[in-house]
Backbone as JSON, one array per atom type, in Angstrom:
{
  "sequence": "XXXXXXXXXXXXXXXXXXXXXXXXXXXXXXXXXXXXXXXXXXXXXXXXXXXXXXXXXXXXXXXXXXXXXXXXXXXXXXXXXXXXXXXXXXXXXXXXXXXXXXXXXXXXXXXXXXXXXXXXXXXXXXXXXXXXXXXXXXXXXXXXXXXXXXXXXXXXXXXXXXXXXXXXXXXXXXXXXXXXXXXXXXXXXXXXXXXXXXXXXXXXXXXXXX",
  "N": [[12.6, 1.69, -33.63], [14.7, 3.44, -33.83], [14.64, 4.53, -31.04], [15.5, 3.1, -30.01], [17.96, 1.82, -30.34], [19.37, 4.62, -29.52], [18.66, 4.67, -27.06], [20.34, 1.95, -26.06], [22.79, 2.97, -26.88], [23.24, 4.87, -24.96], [22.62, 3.94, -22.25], [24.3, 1.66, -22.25], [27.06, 2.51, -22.39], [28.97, 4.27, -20.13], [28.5, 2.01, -17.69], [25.44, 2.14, -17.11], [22.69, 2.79, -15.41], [24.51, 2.84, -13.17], [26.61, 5.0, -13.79], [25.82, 7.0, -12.53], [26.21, 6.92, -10.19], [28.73, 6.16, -9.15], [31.89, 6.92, -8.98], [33.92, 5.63, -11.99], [36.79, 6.36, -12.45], [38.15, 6.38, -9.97], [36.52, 4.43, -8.56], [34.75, 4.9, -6.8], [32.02, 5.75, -4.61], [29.54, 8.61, -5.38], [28.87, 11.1, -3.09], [27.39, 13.25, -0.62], [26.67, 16.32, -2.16], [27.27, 15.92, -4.17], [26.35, 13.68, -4.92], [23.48, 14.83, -4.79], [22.93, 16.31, -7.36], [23.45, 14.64, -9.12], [22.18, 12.56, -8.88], [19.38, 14.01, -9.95], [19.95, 15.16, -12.2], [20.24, 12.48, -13.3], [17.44, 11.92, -13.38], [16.05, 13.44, -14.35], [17.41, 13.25, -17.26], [15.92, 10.65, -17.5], [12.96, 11.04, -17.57], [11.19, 11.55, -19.59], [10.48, 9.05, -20.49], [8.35, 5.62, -21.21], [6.48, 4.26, -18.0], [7.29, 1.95, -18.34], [9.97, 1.73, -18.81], [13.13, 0.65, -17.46], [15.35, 1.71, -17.22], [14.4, 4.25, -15.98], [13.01, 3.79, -13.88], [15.43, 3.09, -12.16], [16.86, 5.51, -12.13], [14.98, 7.4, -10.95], [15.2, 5.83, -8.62], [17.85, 5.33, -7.76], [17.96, 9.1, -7.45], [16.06, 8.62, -5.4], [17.89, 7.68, -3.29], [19.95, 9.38, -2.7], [18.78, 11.39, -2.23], [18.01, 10.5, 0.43], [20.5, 9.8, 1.39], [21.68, 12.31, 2.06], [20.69, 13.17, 4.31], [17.47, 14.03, 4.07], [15.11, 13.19, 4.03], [12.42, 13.59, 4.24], [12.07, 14.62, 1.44], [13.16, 12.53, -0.06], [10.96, 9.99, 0.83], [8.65, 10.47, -0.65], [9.6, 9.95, -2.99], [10.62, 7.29, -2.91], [8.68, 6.09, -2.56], [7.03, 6.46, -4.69], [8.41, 5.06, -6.57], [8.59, 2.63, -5.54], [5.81, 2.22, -5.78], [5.88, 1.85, -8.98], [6.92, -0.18, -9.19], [6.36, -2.98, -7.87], [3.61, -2.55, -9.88], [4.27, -3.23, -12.14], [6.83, -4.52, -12.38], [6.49, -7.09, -10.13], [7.3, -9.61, -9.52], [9.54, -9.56, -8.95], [10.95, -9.51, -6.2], [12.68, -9.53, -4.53], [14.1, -6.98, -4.48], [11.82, -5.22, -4.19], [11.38, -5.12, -1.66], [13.62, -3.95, -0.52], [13.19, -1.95, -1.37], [11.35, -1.43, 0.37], [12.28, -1.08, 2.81], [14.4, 1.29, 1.96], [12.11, 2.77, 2.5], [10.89, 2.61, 5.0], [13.56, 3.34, 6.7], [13.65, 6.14, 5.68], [10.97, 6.47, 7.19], [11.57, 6.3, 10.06], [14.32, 8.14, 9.97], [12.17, 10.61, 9.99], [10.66, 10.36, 12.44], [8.15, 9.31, 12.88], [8.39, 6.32, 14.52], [7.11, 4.1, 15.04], [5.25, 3.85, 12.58], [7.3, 2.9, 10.88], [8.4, 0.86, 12.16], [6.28, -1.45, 12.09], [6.4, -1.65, 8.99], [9.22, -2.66, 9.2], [9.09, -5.04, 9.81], [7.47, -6.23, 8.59], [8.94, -6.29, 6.52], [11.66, -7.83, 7.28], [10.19, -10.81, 8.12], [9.34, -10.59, 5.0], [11.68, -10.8, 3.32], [12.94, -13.39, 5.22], [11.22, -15.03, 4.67], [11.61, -15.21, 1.69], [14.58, -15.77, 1.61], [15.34, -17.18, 3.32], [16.57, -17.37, 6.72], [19.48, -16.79, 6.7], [20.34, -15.11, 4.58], [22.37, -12.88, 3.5], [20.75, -10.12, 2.81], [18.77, -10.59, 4.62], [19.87, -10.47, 7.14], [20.77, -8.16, 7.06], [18.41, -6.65, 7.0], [16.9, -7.33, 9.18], [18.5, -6.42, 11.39], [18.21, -3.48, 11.01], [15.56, -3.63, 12.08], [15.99, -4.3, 14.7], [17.35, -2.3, 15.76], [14.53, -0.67, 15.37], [13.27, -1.25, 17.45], [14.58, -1.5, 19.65], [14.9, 1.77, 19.61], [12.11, 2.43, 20.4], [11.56, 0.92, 22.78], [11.19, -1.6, 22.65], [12.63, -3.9, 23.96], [13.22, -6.54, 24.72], [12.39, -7.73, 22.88], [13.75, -7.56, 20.82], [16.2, -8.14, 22.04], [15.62, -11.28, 21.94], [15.34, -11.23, 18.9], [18.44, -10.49, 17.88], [19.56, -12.22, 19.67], [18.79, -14.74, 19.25], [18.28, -15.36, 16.48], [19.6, -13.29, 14.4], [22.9, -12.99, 15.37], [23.72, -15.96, 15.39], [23.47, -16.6, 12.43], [24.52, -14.49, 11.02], [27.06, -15.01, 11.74], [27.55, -17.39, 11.13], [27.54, -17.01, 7.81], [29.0, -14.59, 7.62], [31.33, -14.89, 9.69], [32.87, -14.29, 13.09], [33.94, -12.31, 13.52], [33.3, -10.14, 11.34], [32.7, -7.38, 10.22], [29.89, -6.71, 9.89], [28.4, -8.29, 11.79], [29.96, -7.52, 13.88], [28.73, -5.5, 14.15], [25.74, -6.1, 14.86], [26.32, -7.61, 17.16], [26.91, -5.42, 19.23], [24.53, -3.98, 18.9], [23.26, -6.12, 19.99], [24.3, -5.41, 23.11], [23.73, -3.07, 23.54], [20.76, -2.87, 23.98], [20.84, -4.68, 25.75], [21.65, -3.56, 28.1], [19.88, -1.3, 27.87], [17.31, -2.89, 28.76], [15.07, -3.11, 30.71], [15.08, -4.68, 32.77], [17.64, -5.83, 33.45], [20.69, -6.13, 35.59], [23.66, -5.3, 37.36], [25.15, -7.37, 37.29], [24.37, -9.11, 35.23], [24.64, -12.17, 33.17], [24.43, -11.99, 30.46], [25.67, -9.72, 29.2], [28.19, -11.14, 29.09], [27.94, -12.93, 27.37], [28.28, -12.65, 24.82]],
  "CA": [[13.93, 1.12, -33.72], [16.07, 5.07, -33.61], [14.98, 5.42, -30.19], [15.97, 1.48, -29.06], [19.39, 2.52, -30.59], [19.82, 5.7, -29.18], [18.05, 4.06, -25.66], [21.25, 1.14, -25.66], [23.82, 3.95, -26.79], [22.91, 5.46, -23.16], [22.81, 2.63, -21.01], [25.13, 0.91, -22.15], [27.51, 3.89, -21.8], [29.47, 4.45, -18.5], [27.66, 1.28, -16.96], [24.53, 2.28, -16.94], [23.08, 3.33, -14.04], [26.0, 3.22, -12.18], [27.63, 6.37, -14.36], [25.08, 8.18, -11.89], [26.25, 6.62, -9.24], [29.86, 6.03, -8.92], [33.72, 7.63, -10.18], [34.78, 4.9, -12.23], [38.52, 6.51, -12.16], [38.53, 5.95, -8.4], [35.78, 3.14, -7.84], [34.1, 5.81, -5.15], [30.39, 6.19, -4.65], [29.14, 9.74, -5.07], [27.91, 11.31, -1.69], [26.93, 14.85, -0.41], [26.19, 17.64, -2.77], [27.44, 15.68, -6.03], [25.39, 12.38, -5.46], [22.28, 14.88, -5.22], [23.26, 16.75, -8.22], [23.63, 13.33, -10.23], [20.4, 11.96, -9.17], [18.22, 14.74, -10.19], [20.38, 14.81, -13.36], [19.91, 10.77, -13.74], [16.09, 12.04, -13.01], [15.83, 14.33, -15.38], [17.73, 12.05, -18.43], [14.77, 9.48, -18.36], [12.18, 11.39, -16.93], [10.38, 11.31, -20.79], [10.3, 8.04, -21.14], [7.63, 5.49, -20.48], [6.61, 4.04, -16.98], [8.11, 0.45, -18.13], [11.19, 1.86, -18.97], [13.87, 0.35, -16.68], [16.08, 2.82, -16.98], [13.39, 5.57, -15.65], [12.66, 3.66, -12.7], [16.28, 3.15, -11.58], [16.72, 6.81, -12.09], [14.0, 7.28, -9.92], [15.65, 5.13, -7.44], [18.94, 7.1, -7.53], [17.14, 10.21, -6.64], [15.72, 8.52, -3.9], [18.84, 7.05, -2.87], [21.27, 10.4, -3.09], [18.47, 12.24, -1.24], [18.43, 9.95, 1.87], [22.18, 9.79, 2.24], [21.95, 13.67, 2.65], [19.23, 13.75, 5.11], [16.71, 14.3, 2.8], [14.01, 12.31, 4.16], [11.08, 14.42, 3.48], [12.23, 14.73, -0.06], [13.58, 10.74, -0.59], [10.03, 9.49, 1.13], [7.4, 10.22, -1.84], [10.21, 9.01, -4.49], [10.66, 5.93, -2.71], [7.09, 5.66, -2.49], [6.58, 6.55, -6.24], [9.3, 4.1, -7.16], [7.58, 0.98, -5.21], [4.59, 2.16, -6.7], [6.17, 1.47, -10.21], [7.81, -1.8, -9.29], [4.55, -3.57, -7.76], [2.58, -2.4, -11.05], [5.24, -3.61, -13.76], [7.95, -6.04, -11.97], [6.04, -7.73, -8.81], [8.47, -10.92, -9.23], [11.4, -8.71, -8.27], [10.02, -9.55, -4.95], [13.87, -8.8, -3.41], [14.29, -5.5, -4.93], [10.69, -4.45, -4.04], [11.79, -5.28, -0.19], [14.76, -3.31, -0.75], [12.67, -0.34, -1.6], [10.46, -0.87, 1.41], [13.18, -0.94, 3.77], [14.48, 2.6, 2.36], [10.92, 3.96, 2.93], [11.22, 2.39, 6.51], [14.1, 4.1, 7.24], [13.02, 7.63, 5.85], [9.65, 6.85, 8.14], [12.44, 6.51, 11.03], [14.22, 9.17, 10.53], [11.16, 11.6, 9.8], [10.39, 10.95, 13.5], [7.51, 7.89, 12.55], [8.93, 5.24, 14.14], [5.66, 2.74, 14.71], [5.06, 3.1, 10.91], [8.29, 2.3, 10.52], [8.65, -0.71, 13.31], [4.87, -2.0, 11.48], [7.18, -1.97, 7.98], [10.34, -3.42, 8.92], [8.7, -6.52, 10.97], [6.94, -7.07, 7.02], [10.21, -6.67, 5.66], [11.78, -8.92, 7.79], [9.71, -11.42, 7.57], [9.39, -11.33, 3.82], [13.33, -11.8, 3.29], [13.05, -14.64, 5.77], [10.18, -16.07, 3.22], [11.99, -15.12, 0.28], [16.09, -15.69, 0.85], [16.05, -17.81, 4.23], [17.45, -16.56, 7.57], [21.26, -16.65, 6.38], [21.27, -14.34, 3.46], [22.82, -11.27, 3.45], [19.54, -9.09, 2.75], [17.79, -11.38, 5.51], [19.95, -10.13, 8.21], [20.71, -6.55, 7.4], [16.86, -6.33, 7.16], [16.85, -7.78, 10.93], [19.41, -5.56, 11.64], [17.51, -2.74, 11.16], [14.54, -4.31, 12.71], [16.49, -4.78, 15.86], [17.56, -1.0, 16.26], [13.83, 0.14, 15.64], [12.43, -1.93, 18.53], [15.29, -1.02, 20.8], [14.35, 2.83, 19.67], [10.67, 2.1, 20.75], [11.57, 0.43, 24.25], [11.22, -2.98, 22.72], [14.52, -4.4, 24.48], [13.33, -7.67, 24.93], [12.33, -8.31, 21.64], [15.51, -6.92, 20.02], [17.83, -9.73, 22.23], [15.51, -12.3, 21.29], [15.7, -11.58, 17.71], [19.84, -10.6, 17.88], [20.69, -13.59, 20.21], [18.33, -16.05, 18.65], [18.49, -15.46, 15.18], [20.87, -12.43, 13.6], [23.58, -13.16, 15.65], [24.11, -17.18, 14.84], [22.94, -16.35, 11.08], [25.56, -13.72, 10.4], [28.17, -15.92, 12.39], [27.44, -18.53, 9.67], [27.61, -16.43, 6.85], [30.63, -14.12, 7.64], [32.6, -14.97, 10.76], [32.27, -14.03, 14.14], [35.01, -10.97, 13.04], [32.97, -9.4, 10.12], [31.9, -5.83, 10.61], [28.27, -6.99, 10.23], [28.92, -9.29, 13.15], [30.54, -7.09, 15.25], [27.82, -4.66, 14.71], [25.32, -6.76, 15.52], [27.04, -7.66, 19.17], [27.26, -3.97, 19.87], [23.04, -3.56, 18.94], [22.61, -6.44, 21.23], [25.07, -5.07, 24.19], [23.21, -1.83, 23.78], [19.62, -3.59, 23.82], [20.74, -5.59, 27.12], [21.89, -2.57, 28.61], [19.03, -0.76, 28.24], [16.53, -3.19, 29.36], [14.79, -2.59, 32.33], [15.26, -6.0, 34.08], [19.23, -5.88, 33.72], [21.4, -5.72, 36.83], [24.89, -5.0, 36.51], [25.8, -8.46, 37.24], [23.47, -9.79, 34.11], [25.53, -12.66, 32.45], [23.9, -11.87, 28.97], [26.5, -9.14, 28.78], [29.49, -11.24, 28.92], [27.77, -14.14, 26.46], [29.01, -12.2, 23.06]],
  "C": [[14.98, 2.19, -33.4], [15.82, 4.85, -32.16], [15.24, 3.9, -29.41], [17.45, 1.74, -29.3], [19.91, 3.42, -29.54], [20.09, 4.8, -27.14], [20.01, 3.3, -25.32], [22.15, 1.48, -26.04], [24.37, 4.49, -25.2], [23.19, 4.55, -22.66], [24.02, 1.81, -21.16], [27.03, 1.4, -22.29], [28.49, 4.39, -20.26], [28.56, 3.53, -17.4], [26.74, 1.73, -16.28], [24.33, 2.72, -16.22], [23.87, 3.94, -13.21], [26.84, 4.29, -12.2], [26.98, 7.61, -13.28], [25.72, 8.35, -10.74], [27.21, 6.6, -8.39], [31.03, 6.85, -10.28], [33.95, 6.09, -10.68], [36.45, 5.05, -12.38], [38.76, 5.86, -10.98], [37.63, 4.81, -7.75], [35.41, 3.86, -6.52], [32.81, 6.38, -5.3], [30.15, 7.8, -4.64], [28.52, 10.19, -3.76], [27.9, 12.99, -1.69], [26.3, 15.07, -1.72], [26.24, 16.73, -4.35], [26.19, 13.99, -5.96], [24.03, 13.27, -5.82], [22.42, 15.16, -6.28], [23.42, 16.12, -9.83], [22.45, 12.53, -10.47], [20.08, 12.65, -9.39], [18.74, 15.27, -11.62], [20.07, 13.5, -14.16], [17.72, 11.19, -14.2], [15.49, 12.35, -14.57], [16.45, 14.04, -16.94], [16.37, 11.43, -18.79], [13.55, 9.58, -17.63], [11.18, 11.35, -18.07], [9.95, 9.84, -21.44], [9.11, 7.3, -20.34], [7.75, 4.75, -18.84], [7.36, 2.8, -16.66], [9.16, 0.67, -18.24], [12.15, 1.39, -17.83], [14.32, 1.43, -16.35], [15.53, 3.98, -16.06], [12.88, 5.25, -14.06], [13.8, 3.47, -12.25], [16.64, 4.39, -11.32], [16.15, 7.5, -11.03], [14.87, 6.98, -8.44], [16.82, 5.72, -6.83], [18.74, 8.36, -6.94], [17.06, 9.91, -5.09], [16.87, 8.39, -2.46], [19.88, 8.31, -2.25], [20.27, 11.29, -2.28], [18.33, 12.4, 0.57], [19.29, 10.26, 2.52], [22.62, 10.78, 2.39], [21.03, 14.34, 3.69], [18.56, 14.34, 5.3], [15.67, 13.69, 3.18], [12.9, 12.14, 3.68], [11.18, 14.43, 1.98], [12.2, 13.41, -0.5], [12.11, 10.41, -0.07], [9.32, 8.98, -0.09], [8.43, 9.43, -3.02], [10.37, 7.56, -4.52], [9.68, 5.3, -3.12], [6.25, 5.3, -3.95], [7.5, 5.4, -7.11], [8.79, 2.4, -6.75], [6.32, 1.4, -5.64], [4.71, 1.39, -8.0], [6.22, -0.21, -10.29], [6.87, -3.03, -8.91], [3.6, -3.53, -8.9], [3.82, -3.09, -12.11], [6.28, -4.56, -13.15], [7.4, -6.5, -10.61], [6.32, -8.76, -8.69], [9.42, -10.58, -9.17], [10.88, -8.27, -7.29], [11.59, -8.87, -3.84], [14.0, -7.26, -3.4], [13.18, -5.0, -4.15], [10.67, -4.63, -2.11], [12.56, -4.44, 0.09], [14.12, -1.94, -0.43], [12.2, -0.01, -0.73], [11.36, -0.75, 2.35], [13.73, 0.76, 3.43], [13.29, 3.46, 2.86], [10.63, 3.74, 4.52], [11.59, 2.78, 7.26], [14.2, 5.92, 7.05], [11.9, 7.66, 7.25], [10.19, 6.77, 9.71], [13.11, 7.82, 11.41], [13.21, 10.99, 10.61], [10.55, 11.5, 11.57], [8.82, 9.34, 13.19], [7.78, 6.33, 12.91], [7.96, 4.04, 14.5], [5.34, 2.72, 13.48], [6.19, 2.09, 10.39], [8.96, 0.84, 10.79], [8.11, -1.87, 12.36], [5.91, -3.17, 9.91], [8.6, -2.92, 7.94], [9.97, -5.02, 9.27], [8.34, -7.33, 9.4], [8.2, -7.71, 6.64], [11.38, -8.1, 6.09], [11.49, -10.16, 7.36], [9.32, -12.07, 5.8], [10.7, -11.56, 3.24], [13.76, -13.28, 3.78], [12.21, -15.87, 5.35], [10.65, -16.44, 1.83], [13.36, -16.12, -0.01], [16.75, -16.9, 2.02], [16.55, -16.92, 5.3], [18.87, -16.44, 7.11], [21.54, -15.88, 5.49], [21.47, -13.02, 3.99], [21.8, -9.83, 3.55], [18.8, -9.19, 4.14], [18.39, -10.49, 6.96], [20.21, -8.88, 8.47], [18.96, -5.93, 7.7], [16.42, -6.33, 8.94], [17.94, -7.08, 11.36], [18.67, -4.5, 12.35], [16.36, -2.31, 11.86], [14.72, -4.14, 14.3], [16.37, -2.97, 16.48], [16.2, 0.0, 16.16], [12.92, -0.44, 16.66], [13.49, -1.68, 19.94], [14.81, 0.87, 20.91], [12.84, 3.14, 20.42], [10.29, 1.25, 22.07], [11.81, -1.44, 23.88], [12.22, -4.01, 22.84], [14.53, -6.16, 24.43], [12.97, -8.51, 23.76], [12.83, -8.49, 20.82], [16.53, -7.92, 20.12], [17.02, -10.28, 21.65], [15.6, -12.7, 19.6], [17.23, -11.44, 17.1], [20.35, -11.2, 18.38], [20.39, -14.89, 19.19], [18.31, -16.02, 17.38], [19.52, -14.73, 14.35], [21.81, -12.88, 14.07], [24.33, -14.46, 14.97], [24.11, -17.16, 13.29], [24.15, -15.51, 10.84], [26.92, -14.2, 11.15], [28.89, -17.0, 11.19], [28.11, -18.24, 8.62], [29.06, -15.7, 6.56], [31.55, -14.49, 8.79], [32.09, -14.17, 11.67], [33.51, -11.85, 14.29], [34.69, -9.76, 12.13], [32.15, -8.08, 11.16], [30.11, -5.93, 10.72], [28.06, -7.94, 11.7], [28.7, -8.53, 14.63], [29.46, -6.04, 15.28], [26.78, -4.86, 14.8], [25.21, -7.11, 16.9], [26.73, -6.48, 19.6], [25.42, -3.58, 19.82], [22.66, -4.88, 20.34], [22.85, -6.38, 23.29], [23.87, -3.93, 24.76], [21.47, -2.28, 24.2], [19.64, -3.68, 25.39], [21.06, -4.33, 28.21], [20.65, -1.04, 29.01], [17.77, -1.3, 28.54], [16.16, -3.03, 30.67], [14.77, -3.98, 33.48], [16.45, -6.39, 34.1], [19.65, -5.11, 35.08], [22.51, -5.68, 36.21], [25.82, -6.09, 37.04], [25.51, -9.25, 35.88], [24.74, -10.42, 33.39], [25.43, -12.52, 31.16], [25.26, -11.32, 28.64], [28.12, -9.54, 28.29], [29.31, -12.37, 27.85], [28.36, -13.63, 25.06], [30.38, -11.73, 23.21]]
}
């Protein structure tokens, strides 16, 4: 019972998590030097506790998170890795989240220079958002997003329009407007796509369809 106390003293505390994560004075995400400095602080908080602990695996996740966004890859990889380990053994109906996770280990295995592991992984991921949330949600198409730019990386140009004309494109049209920053950067992956296919002329009407 002392250490369930103490436990929801903490957490419930500078919104949880989030105290790792963000200034609540200024509502501004930590980045560089202080996000790592916070995750491996967050780390090191609920690094004693056990493996079900929530708290210990968001922690975790933080780390992973704060080491990425300093391009950290090599370092963020195994935590990711150790963190979807957790979440598969103890929450495997937090089927979004556990997508979530594979998509950062996706894009570590991208930029580590891996990008057929990475292609292999996002095509899952993909696909299991589009099982899980529908083509139109929000997760569904940043996932295909991502998807798009590691098959254009990998030559795959023609596979890239067909999945940014025929599906991301109309789907995030839907969702936000043909104006939204996800939108417009969308258009610009499939400009770049059509542009570097190898059966474009520089009459190709594709280019003027978005």
């Amino acid at each position: 019972a002392e250490m369930s106390v103490k436990e929801n003293e903490e957490w419930n505390t500078g919104h949880g998590i989030q105290k790792w994560q963000m200034c609540f004075d200024c509502d501004q995400w930590f980045h560089g030097a202080v996000a790592c400095a916070l995750g491996w602080a967050a780390w090191k908080m609920y690094l004693g506790r056990s493996e079900l602990n929530g708290a210990r695996t968001n922690a975790m996740e933080t780390l992973g998170a704060a080491l990425g966004s300093n391009q950290r890859s090599a370092e963020a990889l195994p935590v990711f890795e150790a963190t979807l380990a957790l979440k598969q053994r103890y929450w495997s109906d937090n089927k979004d989240h556990i997508l979530q996770i594979q998509g950062n280990i996706a894009l570590c295995l991208s930029k580590l220079g891996w990008r057929d592991e990475a292609l292999v992984l996002q095509r899952k991921i993909y696909a299991g958002f589009v099982a899980l949330l529908g083509v139109s949600h929000e997760g569904t198409i940043l996932a295909g997003g991502n998807l798009s730019i590691s098959m254009g990386k990998l030559g795959f140009y023609a596979d890239a329009i067909q999945l940014l004309r025929d599906k991301l494109l109309p789907a995030a049209r839907r969702l936000f407007g043909s104006d939204h920053y996800q939108t417009l950067g969308l258009n610009e992956n499939l400009v770049e796509a059509l542009s570097n296919a190898p059966e474009r002329t520089c009459d190709d009407p594709r280019l003027n369809r978005h």
